[in-house]
C-alpha positions in Angstrom: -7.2 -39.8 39.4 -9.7 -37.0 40.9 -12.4 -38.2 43.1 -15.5 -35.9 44.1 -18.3 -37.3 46.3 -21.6 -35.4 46.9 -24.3 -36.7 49.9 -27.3 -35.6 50.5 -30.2 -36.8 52.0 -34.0 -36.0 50.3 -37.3 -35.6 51.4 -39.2 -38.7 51.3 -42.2 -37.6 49.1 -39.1 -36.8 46.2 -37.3 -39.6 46.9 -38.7 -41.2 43.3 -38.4 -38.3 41.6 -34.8 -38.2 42.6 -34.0 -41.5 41.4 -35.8 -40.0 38.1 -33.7 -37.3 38.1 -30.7 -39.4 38.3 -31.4 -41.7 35.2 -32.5 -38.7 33.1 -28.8 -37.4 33.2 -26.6 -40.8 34.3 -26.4 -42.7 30.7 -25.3 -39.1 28.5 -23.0 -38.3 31.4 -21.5 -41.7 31.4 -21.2 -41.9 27.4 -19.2 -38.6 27.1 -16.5 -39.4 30.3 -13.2 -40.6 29.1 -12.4 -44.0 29.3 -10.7 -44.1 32.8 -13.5 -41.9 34.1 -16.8 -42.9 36.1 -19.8 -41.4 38.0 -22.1 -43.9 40.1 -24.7 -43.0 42.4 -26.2 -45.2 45.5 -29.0 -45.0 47.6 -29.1 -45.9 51.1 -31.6 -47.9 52.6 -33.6 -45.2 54.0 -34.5 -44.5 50.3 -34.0 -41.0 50.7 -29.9 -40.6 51.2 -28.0 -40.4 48.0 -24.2 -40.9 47.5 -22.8 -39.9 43.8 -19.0 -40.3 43.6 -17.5 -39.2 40.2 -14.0 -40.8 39.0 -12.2 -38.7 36.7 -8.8 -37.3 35.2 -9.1 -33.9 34.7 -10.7 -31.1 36.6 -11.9 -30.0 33.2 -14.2 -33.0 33.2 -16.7 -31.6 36.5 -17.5 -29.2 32.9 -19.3 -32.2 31.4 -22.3 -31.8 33.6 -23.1 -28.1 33.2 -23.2 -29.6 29.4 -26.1 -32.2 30.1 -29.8 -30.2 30.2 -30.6 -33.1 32.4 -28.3 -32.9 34.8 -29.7 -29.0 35.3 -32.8 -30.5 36.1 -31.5 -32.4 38.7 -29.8 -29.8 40.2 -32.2 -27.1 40.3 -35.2 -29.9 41.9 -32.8 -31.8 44.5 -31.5 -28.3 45.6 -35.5 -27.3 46.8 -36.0 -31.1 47.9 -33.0 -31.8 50.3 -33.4 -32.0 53.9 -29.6 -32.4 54.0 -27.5 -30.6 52.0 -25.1 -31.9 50.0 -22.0 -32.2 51.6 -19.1 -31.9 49.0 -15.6 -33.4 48.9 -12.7 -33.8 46.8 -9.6 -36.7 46.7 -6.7 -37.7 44.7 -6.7 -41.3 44.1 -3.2 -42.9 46.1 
């Protein structure tokens, strides 16, 4: 199994709009992963500081989210909203 995790922290006047964002693209994502596969995302408790860690089998499934419009929303907004980057790293599952 391939894990990626993503955090990023958010300004706090898009913090909702974030969290919007999120559940625009989360319940298409989650119906198209294969059955093994899972994406969650948390939120600390500063509200602002997002964690999204994505379970999966095949690198060919990271595709799936270029394929969701929503997910391009997300993406193009959190990228002019963060005031930490998202910080990007991939595991294989023990």
């Amino acid at each position: 199994m391939l894990v990626a995790r993503v955090e990023y922290r958010v300004r706090e006047d898009f913090a909702e709009r974030n969290v919007a964002n999120i559940a625009a693209f989360l319940p298409e994502l989650r119906s198209r992963l294969r059955p093994r596969s899972s994406y969650s995302v948390s939120v600390s408790a500063d509200g602002r500081s997002f964690l999204h860690v994505f379970f999966h089998e095949q690198q060919s499934e990271e595709a799936l989210l270029g394929e969701i419009p929503g997910f391009g929303t997300f993406l193009t907004e959190v990228m002019g909203a963060c005031e930490v980057p998202p910080s990007i790293s991939h595991f294989v599952e023990i």
